[in-house]
C-alpha positions as CSV (number, residue, x, y, z in Angstrom):
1,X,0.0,0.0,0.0
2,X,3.0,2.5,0.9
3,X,4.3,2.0,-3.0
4,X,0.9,2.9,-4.3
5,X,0.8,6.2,-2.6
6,X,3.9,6.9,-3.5
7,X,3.6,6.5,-7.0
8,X,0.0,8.2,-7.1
9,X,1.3,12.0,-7.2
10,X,4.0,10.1,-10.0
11,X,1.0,8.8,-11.8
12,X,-1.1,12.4,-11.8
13,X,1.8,14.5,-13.0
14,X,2.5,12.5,-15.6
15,X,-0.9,12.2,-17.0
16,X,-1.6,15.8,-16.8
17,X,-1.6,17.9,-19.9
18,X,-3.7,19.2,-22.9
19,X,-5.8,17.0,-24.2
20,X,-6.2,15.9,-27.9
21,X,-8.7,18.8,-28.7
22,X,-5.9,21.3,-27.7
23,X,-3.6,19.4,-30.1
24,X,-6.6,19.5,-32.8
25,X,-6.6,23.1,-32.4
26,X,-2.7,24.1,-32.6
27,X,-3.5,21.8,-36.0
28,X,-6.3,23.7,-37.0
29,X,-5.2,27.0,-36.8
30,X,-1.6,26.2,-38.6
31,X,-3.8,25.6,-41.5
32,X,-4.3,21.6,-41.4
33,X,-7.6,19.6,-41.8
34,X,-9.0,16.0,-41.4
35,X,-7.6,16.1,-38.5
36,X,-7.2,12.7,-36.8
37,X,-5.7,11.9,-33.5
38,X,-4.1,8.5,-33.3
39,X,-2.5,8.2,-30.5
40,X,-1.5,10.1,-26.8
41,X,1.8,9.2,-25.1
42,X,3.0,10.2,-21.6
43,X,6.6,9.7,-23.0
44,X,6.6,12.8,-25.4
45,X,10.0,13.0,-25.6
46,X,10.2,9.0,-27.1
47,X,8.0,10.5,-29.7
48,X,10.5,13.2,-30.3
49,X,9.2,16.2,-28.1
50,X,11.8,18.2,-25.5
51,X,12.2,18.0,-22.0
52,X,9.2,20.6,-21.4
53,X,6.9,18.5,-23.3
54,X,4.8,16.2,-20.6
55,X,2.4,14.8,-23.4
56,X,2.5,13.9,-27.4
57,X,-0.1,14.0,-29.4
58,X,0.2,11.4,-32.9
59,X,-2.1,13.0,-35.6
60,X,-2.5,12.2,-39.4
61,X,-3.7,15.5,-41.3
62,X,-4.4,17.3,-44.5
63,X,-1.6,19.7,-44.9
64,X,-1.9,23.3,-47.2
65,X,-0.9,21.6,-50.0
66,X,-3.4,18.8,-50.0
67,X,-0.8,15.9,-48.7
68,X,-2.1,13.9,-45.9
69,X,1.1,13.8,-43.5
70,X,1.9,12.0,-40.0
71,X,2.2,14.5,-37.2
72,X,3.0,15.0,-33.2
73,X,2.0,17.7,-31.4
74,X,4.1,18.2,-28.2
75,X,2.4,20.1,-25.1
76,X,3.9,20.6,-21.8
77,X,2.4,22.1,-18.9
78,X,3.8,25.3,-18.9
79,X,4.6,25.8,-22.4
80,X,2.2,26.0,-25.4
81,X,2.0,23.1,-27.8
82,X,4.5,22.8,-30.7
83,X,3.6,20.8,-34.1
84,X,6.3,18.4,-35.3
85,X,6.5,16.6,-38.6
């Protein structure tokens, strides 16, 4: 019982960050459509994020040009969200 509550405030900190309609906006208003999450990861920075980043969004989206294109959008908890192809 001690490990549980010791890896509860672990477990909350990790999980915290915007959520996919946050990353559907940054998206959105950088000019993408058919927008589609595909995934949320904990472990931004396995998914290429920085240190600052505590959440990665994976997204497939219509870019400008009318290419669909794999995405991740990295947001952090005191940062705004960045878009990485």
């Amino acid at each position: 019982m001690k490990n549980i509550k010791f890896l509860l405030p672990f477990i909350f900190l990790t999980s915290c960050g915007p959520g996919p309609e946050k990353a559907i906006q940054v998206l959105d208003d950088a000019g993408y459509s058919n927008i589609s999450i595909t995934d949320s990861s904990n472990f931004a920075q396995w998914n290429g994020c920085s240190k600052g980043d505590s959440i990665a969004h994976t997204a497939t989206a219509t870019n400008v040009k009318g290419k669909r294109v794999n995405l991740v959008v990295c947001c952090g908890l005191m940062k705004s969200c960045t878009i990485r192809q």
